[in-house]
Structures are given as structure tokens and as C-alpha cells.
C-alpha positions as CSV (number, residue, x, y, z in Angstrom):
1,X,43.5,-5.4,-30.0
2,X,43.1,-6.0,-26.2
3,X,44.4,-9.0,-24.4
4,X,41.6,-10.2,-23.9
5,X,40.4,-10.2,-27.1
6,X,43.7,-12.3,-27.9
7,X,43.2,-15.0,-25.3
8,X,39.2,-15.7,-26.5
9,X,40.6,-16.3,-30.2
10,X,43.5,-17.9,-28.9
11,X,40.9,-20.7,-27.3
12,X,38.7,-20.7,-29.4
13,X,41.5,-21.7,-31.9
14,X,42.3,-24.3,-29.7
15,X,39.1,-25.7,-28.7
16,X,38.7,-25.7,-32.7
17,X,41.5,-27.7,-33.3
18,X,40.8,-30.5,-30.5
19,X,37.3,-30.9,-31.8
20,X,38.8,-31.8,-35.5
21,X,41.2,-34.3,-33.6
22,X,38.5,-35.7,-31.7
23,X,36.1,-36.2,-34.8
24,X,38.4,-37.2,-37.0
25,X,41.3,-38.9,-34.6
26,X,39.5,-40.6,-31.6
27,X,42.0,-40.5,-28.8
28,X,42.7,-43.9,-27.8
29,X,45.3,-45.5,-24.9
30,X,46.2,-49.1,-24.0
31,X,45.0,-52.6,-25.9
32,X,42.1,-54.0,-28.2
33,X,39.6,-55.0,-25.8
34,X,39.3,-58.2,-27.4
35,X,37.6,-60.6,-24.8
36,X,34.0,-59.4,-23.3
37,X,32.6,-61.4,-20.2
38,X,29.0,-61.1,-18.6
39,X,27.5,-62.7,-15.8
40,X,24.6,-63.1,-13.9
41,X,24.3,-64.3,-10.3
42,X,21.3,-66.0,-9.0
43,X,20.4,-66.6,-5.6
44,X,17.7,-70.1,-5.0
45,X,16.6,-71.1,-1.9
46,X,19.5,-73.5,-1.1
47,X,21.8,-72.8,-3.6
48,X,23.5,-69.6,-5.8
49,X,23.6,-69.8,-9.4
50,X,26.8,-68.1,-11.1
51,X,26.5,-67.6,-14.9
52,X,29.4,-66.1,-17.1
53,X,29.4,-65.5,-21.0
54,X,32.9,-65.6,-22.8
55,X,32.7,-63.5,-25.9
56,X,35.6,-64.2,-28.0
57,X,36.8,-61.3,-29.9
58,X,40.7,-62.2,-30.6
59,X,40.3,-62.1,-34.3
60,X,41.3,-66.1,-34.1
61,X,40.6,-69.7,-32.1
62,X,41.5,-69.2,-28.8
63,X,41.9,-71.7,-25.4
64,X,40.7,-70.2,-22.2
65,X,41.1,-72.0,-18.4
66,X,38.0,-71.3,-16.0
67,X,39.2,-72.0,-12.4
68,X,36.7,-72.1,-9.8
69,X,38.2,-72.0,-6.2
70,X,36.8,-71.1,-2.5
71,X,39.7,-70.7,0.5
72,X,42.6,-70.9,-1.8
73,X,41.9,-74.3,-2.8
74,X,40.7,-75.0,-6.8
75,X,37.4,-77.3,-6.6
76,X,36.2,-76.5,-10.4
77,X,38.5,-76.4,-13.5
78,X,37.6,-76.3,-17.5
79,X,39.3,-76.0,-20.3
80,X,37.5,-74.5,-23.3
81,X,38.1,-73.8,-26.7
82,X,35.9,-70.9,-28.4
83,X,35.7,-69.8,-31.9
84,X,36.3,-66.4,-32.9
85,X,33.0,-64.1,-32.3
86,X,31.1,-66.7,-30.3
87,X,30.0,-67.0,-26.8
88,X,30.8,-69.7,-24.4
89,X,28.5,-69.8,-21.4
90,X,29.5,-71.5,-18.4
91,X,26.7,-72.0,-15.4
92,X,27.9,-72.9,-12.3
93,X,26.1,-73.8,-9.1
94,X,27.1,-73.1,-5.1
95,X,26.1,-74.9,-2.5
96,X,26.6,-75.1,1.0
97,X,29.0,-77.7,1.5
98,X,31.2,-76.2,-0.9
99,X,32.0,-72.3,0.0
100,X,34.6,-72.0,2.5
101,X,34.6,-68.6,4.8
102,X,31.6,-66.9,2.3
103,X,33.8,-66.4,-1.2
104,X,34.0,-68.0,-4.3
105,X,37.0,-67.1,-6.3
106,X,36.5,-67.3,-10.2
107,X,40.0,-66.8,-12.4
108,X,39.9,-66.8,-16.1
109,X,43.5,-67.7,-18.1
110,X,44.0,-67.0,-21.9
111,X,45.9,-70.5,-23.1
112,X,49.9,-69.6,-22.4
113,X,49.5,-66.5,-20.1
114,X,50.9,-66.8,-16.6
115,X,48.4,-64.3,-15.2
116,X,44.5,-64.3,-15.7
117,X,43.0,-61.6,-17.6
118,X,39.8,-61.9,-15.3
119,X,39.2,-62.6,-11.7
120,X,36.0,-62.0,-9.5
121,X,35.1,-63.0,-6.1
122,X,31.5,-63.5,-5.3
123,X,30.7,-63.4,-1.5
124,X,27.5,-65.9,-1.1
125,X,25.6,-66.3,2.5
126,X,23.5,-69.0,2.7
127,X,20.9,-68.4,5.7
């Protein structure tokens, strides 16, 4: 047999066995994703419209903090409660008076974590 004749049964071997691993063994790495968000940002004539969807997936009750904050400062802060498999929708509205240097700041805490399992910053101009 030539060598080369070795390698291609030697791959194709190989690509045999990963295809049974990936059919029947899906590769995974890290957690459960166990928390979905969406959100839809809206831009009105003298305001923005920010709205987020918590989807709880934890497998039990869980307590969330939604802090809403614009030059370091916190202006907006909820505490919520949502069932397992439901969806918590929080709409929240910008106006002028209330963005500080064009960025609004949203941080999402599980109840008893130190650090927030979701932040976004939107950056709103109002012309």
C-alpha cells in the first residue's frame, strides 16, 4: 500500500469517528444558558423607547434587579420576581432631561450575585 493510500483511510477514519461524536455527543463548553433577554429600541419624536423581555429559564423562582443609570449615577431601579419559563417585560422611556453625555446604562443582577449577568449601553441623540 502507498502512503498515500494510508493517510486518505487514516482521515477518513477520523472524519468517521468525529461525525459519530458529533451526532451522537454534541460538543458542548461552559453553562446552561438559562436566562434569555430581548429588546427593542424605539426612537419618538421627543423621546426613545427602550423595551427588554426577561425570559426565565433557571428551572425555579428567581429575583432579578433592573438598574437604569446615565453618567454613573442610578436614576431607575426595580426589583422583580419572575416565575420559571415566563417573560417579564420592562418598557422604559428616555427623555431629554434625563440622559447625561448621550448613554444610558442598563445592568441586570440575578438576586445574590455581586456582578450582573447583563449590561448594555444605548447611546440616544436627541436632535
Amino acid at each position: 500500500m502507498s502512503k498515500l493510500r494510508i493517510i486518505f483511510v487514516v482521515s477518513l477514519l477520523i472524519l468517521g469517528v468525529l461525525l459519530a461524536f458529533t451526532l451522537f455527543r454534541p460538543i458542548t463548553f461552559g453553562q446552561k444558558f438559562e436566562t434569555l433577554i430581548r429588546e427593542s429600541v424605539i426612537q419618538e419624536e421627543d423621546e426613545w423607547i427602550i423595551q427588554i423581555n426577561i425570559i426565565n429559564k433557571e428551572g425555579e423562582v428567581t429575583d432579578y434587579t433592573i438598574e437604569w443609570s446615565t453618567g454613573g449615577e442610578i436614576y431607575n431601579s426595580k426589583n422583580v420576581t419572575i416565575k420559571n419559563g415566563r417573560t417579564f417585560t420592562n418598557i422604559h422611556h428616555v427623555y431629554p432631561e434625563t440622559v447625561r453625555e448621550g448613554e444610558i446604562n442598563l445592568t441586570i443582577y440575578k438576586e445574590g450575585e455581586p456582578t450582573p449577568f447583563e449590561q448594555s449601553t444605548y447611546y440616544v441623540r436627541f436632535d
